[in-house]
C-alpha positions as YAML, in Angstrom:
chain: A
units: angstrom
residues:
- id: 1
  name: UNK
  ca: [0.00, 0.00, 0.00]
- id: 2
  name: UNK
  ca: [2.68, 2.22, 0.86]
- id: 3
  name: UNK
  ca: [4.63, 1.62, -2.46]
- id: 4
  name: UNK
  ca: [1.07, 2.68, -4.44]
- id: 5
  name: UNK
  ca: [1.02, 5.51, -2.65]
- id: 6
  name: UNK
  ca: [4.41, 6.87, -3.19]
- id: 7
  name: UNK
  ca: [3.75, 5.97, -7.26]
- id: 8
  name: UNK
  ca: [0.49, 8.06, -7.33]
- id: 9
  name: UNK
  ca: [2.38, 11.05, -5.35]
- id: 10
  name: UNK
  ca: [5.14, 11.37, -7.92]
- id: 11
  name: UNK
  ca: [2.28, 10.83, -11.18]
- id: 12
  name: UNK
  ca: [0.69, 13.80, -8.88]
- id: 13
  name: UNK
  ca: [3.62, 15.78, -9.08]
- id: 14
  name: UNK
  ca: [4.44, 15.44, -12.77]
- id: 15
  name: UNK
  ca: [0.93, 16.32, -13.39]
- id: 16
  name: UNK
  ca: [1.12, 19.20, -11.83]
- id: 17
  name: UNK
  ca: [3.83, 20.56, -13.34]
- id: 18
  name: UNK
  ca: [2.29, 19.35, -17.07]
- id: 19
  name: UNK
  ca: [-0.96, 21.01, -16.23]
- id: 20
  name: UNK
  ca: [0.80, 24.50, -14.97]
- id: 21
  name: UNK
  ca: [2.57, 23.74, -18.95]
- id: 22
  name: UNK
  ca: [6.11, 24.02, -16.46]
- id: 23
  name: UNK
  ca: [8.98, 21.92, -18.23]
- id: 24
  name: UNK
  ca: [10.09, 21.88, -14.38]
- id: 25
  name: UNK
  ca: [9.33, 23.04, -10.83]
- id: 26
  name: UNK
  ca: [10.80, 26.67, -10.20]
- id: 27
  name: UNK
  ca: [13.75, 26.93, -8.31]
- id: 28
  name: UNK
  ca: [13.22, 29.90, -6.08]
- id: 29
  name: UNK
  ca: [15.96, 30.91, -2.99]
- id: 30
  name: UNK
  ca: [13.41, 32.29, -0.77]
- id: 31
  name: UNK
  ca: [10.78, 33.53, -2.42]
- id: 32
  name: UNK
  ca: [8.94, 36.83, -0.41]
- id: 33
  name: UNK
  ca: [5.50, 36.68, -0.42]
- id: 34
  name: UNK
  ca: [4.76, 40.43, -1.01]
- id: 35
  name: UNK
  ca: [1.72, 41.55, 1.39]
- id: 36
  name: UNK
  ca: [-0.82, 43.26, -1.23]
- id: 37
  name: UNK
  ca: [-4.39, 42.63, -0.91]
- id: 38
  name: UNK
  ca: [-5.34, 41.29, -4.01]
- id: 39
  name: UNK
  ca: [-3.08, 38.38, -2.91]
- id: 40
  name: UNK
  ca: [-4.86, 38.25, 0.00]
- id: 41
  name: UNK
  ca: [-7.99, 38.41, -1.47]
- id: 42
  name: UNK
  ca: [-6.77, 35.40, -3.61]
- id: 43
  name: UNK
  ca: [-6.01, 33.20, -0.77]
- id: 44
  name: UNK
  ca: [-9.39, 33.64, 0.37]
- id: 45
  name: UNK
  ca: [-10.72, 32.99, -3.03]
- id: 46
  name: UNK
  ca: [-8.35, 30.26, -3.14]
- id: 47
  name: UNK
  ca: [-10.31, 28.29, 0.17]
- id: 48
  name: UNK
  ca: [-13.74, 29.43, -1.11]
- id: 49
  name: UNK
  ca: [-13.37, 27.85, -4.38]
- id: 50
  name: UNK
  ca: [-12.66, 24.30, -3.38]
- id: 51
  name: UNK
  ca: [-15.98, 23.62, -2.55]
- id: 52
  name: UNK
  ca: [-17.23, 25.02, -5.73]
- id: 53
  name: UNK
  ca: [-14.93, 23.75, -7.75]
- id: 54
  name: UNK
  ca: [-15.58, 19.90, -6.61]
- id: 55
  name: UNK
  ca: [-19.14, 20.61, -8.54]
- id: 56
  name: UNK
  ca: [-18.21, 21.50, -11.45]
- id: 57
  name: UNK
  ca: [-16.75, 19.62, -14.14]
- id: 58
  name: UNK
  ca: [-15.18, 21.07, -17.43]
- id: 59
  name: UNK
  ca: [-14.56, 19.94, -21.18]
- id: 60
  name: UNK
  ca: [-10.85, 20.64, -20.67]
- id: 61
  name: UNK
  ca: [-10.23, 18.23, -18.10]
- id: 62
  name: UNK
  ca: [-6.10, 18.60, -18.56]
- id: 63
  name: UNK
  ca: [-4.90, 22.02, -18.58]
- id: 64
  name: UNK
  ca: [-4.74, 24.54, -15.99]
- id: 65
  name: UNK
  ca: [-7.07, 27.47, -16.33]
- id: 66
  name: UNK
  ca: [-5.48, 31.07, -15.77]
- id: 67
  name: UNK
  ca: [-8.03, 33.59, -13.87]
- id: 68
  name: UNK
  ca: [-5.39, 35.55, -12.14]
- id: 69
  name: UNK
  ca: [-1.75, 37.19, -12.78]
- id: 70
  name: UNK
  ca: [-0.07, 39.57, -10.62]
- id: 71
  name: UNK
  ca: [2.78, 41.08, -11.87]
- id: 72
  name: UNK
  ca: [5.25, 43.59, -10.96]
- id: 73
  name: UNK
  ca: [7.66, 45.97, -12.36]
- id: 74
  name: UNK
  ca: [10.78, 45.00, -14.70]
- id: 75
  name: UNK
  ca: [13.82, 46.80, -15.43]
- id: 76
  name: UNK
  ca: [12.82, 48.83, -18.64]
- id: 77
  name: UNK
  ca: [13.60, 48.21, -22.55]
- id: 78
  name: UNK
  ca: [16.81, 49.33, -23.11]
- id: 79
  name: UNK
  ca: [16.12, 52.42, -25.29]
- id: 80
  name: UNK
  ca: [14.78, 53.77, -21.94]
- id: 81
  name: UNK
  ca: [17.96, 55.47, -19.93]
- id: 82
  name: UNK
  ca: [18.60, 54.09, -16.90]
- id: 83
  name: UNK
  ca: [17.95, 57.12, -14.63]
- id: 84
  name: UNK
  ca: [14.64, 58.09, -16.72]
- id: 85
  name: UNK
  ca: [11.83, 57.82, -14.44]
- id: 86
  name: UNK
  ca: [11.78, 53.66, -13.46]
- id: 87
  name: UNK
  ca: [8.37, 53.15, -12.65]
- id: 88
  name: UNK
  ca: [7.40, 50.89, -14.25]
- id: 89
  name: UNK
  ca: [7.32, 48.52, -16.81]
- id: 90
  name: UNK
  ca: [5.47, 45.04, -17.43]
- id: 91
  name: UNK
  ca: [6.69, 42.35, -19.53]
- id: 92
  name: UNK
  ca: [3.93, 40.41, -21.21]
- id: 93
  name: UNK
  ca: [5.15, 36.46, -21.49]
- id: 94
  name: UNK
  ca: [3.71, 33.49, -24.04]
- id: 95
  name: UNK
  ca: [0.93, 32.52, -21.51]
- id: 96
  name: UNK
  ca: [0.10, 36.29, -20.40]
- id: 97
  name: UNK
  ca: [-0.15, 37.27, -24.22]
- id: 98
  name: UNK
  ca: [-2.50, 34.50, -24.83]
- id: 99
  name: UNK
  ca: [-5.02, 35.01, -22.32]
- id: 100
  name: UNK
  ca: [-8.50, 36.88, -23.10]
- id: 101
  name: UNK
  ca: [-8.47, 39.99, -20.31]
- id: 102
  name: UNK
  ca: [-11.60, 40.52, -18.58]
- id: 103
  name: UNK
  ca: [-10.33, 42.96, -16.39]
- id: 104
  name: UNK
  ca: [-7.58, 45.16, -15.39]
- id: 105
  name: UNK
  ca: [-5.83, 47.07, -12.68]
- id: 106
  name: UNK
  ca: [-2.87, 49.27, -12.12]
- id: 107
  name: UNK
  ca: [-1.99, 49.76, -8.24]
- id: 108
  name: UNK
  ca: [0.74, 52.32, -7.03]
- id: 109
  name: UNK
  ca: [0.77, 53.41, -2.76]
- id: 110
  name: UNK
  ca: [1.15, 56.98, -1.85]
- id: 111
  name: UNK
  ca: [2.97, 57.54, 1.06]
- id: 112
  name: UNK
  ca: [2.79, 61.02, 2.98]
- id: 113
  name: UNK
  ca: [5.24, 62.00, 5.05]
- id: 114
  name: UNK
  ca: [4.01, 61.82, 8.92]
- id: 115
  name: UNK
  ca: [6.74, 64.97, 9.89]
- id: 116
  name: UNK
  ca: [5.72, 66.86, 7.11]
- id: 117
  name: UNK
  ca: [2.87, 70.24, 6.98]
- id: 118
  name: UNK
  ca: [1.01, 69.60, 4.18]
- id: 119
  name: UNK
  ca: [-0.29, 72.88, 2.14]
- id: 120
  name: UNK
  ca: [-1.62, 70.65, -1.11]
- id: 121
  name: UNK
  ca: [-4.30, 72.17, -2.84]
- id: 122
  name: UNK
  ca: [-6.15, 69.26, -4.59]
- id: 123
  name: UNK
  ca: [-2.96, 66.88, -5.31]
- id: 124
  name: UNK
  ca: [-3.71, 64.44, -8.35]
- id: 125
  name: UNK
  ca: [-1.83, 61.47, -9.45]
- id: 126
  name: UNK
  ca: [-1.50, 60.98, -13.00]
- id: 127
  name: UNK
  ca: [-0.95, 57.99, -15.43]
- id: 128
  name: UNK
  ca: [1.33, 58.29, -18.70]
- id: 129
  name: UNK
  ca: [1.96, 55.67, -20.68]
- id: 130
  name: UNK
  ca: [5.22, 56.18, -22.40]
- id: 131
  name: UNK
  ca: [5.45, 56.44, -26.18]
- id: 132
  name: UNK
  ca: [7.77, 57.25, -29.06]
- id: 133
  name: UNK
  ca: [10.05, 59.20, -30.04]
- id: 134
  name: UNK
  ca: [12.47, 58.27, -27.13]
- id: 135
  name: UNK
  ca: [15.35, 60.97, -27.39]
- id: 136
  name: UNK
  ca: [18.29, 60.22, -25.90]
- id: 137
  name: UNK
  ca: [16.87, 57.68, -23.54]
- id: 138
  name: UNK
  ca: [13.53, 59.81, -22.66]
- id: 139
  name: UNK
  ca: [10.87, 58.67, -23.92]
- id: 140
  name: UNK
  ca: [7.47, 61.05, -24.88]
- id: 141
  name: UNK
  ca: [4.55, 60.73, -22.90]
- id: 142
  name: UNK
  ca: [0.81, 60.58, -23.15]
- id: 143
  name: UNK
  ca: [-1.95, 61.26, -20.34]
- id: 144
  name: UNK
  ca: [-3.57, 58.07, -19.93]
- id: 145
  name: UNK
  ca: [-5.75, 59.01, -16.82]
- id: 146
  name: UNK
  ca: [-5.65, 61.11, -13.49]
- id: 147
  name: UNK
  ca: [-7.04, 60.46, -10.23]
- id: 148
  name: UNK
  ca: [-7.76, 63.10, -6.97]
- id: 149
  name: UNK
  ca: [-5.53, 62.26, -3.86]
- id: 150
  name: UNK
  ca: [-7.15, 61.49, -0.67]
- id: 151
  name: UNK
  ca: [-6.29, 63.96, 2.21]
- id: 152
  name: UNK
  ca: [-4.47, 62.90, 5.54]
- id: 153
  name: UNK
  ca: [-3.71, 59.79, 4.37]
- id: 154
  name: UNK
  ca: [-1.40, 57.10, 3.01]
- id: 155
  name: UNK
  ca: [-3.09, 54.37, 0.55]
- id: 156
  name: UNK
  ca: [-3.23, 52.45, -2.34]
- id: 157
  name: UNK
  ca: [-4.75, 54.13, -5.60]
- id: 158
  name: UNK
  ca: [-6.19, 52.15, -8.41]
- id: 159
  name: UNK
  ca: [-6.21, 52.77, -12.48]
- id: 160
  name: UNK
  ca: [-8.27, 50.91, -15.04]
- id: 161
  name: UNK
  ca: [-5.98, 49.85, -17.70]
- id: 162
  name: UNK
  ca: [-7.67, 47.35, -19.79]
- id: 163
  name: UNK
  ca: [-7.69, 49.31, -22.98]
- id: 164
  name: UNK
  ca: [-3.63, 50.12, -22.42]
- id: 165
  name: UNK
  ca: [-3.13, 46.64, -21.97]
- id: 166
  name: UNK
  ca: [-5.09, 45.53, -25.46]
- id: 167
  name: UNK
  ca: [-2.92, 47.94, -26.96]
- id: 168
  name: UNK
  ca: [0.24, 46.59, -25.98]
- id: 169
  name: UNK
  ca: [-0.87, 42.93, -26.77]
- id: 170
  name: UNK
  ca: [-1.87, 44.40, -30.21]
- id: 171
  name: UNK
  ca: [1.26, 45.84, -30.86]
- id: 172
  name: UNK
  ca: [3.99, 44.50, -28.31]
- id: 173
  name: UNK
  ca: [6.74, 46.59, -29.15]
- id: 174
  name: UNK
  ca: [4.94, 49.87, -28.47]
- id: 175
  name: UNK
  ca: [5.10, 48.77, -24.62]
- id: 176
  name: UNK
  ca: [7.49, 50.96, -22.93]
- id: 177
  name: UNK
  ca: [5.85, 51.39, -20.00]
- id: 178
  name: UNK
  ca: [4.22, 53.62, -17.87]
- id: 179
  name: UNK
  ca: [5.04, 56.41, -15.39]
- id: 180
  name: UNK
  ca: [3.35, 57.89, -12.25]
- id: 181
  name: UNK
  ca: [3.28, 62.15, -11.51]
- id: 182
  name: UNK
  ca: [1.73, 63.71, -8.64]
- id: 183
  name: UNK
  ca: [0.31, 66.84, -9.36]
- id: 184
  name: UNK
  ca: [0.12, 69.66, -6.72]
- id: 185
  name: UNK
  ca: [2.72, 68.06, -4.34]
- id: 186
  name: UNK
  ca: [4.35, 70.20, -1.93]
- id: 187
  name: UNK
  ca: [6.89, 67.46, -0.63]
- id: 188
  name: UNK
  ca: [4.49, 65.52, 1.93]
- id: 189
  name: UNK
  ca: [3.58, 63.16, -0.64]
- id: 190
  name: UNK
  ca: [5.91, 60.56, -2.58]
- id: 191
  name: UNK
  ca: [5.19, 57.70, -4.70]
- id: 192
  name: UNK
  ca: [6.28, 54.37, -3.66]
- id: 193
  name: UNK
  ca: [8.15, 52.81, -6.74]
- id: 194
  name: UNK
  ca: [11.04, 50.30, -5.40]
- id: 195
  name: UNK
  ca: [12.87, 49.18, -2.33]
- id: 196
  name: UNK
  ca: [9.26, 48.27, -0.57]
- id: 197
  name: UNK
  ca: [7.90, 44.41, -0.97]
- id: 198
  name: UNK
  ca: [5.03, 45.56, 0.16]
- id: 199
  name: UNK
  ca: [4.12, 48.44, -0.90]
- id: 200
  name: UNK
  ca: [5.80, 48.49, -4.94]
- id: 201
  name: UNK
  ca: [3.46, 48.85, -7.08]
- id: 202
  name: UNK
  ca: [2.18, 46.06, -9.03]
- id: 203
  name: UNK
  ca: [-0.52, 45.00, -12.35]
- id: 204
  name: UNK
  ca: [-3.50, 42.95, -11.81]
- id: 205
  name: UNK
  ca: [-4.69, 41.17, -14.73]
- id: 206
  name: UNK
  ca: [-8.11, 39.43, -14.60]
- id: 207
  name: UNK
  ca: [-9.06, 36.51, -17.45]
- id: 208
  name: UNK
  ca: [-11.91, 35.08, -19.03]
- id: 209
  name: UNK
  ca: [-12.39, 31.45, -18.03]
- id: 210
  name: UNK
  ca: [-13.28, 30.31, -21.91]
- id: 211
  name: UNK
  ca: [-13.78, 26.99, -20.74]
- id: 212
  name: UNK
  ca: [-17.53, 25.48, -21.06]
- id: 213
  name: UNK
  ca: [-18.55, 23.80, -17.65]
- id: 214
  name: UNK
  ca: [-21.43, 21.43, -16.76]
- id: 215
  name: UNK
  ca: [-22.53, 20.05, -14.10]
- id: 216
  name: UNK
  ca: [-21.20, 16.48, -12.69]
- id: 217
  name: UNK
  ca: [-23.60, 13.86, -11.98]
- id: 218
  name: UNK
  ca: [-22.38, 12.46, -8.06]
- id: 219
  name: UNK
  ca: [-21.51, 8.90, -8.25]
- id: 220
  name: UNK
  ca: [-21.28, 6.74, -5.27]
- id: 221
  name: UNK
  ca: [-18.28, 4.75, -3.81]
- id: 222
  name: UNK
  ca: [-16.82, 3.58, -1.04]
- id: 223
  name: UNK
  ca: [-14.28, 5.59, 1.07]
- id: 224
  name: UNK
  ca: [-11.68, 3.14, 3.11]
- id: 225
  name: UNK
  ca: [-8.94, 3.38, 5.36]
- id: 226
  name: UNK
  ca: [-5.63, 1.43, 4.89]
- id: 227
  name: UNK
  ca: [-6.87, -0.78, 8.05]
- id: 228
  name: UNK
  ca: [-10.23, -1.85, 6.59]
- id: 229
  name: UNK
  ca: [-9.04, -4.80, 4.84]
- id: 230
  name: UNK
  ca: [-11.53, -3.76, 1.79]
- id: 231
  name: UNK
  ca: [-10.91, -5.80, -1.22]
- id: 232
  name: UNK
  ca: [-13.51, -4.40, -3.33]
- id: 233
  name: UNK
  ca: [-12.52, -0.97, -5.67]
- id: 234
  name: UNK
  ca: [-12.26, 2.07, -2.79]
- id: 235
  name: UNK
  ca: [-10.99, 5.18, -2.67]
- id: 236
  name: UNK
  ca: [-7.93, 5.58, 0.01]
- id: 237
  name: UNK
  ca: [-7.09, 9.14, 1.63]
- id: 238
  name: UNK
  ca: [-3.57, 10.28, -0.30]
- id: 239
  name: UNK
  ca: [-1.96, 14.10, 0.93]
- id: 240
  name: UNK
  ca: [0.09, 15.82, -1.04]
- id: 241
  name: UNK
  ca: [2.24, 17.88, 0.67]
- id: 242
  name: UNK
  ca: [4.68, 20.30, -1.31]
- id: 243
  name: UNK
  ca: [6.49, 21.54, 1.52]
- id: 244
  name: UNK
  ca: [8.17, 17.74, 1.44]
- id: 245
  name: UNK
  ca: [8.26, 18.24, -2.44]
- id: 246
  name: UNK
  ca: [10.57, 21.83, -1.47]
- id: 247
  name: UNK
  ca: [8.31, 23.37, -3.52]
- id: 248
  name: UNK
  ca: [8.30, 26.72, -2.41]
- id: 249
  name: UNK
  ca: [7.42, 28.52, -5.36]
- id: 250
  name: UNK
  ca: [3.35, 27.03, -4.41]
- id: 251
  name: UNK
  ca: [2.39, 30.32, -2.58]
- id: 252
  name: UNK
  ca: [-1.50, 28.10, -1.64]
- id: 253
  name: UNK
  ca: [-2.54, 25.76, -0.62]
- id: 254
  name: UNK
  ca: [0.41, 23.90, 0.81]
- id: 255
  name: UNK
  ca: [-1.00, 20.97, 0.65]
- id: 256
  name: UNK
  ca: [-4.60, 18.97, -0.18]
- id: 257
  name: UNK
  ca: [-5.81, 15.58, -0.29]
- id: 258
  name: UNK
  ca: [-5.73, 13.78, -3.63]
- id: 259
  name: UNK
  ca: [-6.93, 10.55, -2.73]
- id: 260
  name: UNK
  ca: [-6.37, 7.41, -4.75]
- id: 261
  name: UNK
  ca: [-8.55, 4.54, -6.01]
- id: 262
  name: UNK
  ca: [-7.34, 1.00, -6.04]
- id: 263
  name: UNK
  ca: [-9.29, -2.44, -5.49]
- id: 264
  name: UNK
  ca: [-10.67, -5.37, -7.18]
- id: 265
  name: UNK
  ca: [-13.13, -4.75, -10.03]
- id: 266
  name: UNK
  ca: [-14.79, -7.25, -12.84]
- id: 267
  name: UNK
  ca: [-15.44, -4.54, -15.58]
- id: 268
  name: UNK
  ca: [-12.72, -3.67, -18.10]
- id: 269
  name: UNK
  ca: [-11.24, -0.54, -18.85]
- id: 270
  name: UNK
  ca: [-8.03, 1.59, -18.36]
- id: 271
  name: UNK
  ca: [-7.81, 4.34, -16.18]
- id: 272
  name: UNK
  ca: [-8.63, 7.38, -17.06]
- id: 273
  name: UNK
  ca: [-5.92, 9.29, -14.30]
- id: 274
  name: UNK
  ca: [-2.91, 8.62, -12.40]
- id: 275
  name: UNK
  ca: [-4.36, 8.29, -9.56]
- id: 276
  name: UNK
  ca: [-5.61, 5.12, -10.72]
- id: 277
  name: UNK
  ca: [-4.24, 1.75, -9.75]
- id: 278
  name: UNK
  ca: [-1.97, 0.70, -12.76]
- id: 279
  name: UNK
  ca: [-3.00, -2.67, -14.38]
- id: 280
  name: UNK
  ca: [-0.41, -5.18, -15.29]
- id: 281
  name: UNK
  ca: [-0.20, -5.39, -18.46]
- id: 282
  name: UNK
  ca: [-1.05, -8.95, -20.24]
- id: 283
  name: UNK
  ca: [-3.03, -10.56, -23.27]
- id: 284
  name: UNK
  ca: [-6.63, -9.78, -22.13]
- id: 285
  name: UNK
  ca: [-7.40, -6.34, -20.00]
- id: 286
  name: UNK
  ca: [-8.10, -6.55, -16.69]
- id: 287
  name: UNK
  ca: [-10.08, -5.00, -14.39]
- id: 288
  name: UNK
  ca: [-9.57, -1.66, -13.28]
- id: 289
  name: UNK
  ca: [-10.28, 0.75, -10.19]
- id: 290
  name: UNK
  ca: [-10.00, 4.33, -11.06]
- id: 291
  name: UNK
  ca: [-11.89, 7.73, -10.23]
- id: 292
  name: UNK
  ca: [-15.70, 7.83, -11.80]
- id: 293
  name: UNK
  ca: [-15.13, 11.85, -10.78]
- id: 294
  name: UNK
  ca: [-12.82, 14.01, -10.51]
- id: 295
  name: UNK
  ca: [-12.59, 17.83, -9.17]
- id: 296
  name: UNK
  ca: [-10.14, 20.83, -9.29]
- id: 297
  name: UNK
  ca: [-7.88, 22.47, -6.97]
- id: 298
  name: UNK
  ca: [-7.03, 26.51, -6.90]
- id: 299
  name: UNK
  ca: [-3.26, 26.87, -6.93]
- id: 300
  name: UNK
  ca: [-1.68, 30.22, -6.38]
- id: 301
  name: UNK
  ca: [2.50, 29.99, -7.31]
- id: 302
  name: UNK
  ca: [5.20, 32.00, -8.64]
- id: 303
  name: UNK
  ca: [5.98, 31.14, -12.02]
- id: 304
  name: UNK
  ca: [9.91, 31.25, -13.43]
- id: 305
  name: UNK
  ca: [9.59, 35.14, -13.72]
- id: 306
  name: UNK
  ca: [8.02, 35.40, -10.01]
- id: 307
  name: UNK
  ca: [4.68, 37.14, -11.42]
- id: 308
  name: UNK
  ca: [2.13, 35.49, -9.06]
- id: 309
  name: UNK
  ca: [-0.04, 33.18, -11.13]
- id: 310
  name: UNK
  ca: [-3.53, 32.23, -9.71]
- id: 311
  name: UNK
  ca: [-5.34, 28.95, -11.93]
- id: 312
  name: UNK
  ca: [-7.73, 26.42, -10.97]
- id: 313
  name: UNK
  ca: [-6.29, 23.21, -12.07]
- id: 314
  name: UNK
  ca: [-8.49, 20.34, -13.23]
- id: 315
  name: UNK
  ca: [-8.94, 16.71, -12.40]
- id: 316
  name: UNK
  ca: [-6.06, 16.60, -9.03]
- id: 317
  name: UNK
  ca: [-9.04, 15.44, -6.28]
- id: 318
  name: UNK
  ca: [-10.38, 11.87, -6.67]
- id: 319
  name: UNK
  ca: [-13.65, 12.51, -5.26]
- id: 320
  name: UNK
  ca: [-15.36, 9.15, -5.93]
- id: 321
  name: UNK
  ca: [-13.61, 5.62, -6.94]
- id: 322
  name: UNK
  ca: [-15.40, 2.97, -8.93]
- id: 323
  name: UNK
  ca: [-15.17, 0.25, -11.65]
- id: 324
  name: UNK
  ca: [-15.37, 2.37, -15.17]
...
């Protein structure tokens, strides 16, 4: 028993890492979980979505499903001088480019100095997006949008950029960037660009899920423990836990239960999964005891360029075992 489950745990992990399309797991030297709440607001969608998501069941039962990316600034083109403005620039990858954006956000923090007498009149912060010609390293810029500061206080401030981001996609090598002013400042206010995990500013990119779902008809099966001395098909409790994986690069969960399906059966067919019990393999098939339904798991992780990734990833829970 303990051999099967050690086979199912590493078909679990390759799985994974096929699913996530990863050629391999990222190797990360202590990765910093930046605290920004949409991240927090994804670990919470992260635990309300399990329950959902063992309902649901979708066409594409194999590849993961992107819904959210966080990134965060990268060092700028090279035609951009290195001590022209730095903030900030976002570097669109294969999977990013190929995703259908529902939704989009821009966050920067504005920090007031505490020591400081403020005499702002109406501060604003505004949004450029930076265009050519560059001349000698500085670029031109446009307005893109402008937004009223908030008196006596420090905060984050938000920017719609949906329709800067179609651009970009549409034409890739027009992305240079963008930059943050503040309008009206009198020195008590400054824009938080680098140097603060916390508080850099950062891109929030919300996708379509283009995948059609349908509801799952429940199937029944026996659940077992490894004591029960079952001999019939029944699914067995399995953990995976990717903290003994040194996965580190999984920001949630940290682990879940996969469960695994092995048994006698008298029906013939090959398993659909790897969490299946392999059949040996001989002149006539035998009998096989593999999941009858399957459900998905939300996964939040730093990919190889640390953007935060957040996709639901299909068929990882064996929620029922039978004889298919």
């Amino acid at each position: 028993m303990e051999n099967l489950k050690q086979d199912r745990l590493q078909a679990i992990q390759q799985q994974i890492l096929d699913k996530l399309g990863l050629p391999f797991a990222p190797n990360l030297t202590d990765p910093k979980i930046p605290n920004i709440p949409p991240l927090l607001r994804l670990l919470e969608t992260s635990r309300n979505a399990e329950l959902a998501a063992s309902r649901v069941k979708h066409e594409d039962n194999y590849h993961a499903k992107t819904k959210t990316i966080i990134m965060f600034p990268e060092k700028a083109p090279t035609i951009i001088r290195e001590h022209s403005a730095k903030c900030c620039f976002f570097q669109f990858r294969e999977k990013a480019s190929r995703l259908r954006i529902s939704k989009a956000t821009l966050d920067v923090f504005v920090k007031r100095n505490p020591n400081a007498s403020s005499t702002n009149r109406d501060p604003q912060i505004k949004l450029y997006k930076r265009v050519f010609p560059v001349t000698e390293g500085i670029p031109e810029k446009e307005l893109v949008t402008t937004k009223p500061i908030r008196p006596g206080q420090s905060g984050w401030y938000h920017f719609k950029v949906k329709k800067l981001l179609r651009e970009w996609r549409r034409e890739p090598h027009k992305n240079l960037g963008v930059e943050f002013e503040i309008e009206g400042n009198d020195g008590s206010l400054s824009l938080v660009t680098e140097g603060n995990e916390a508080k850099k500013p950062f891109l929030e990119v919300f996708t379509h899920d283009t995948g059609n779902k349908r509801r799952a008809k429940r199937r029944a099966g026996l659940d077992c423990d490894p004591y029960s001395h079952e001999r019939r098909c029944c699914r067995y409790e399995l953990t995976v836990d990717f903290e003994k994986f040194s996965w580190n690069w999984i920001i949630a969960p940290k682990r879940f239960r996969a469960y695994y399906c092995t048994g006698e059966c008298q029906e013939i067919m090959l398993p659909m999964y790897p969490h299946a019990h392999m059949v040996k393999k001989s002149t006539g098939k035998r009998p096989c005891c593999s999941p009858t339904k399957m459900s998905s798991i939300s996964m939040i992780y730093f990919d190889f360029n640390q953007q935060i990734m957040f996709e639901e990833v299909p068929a990882m829970v064996a929620e029922t075992c039978g004889c298919t």
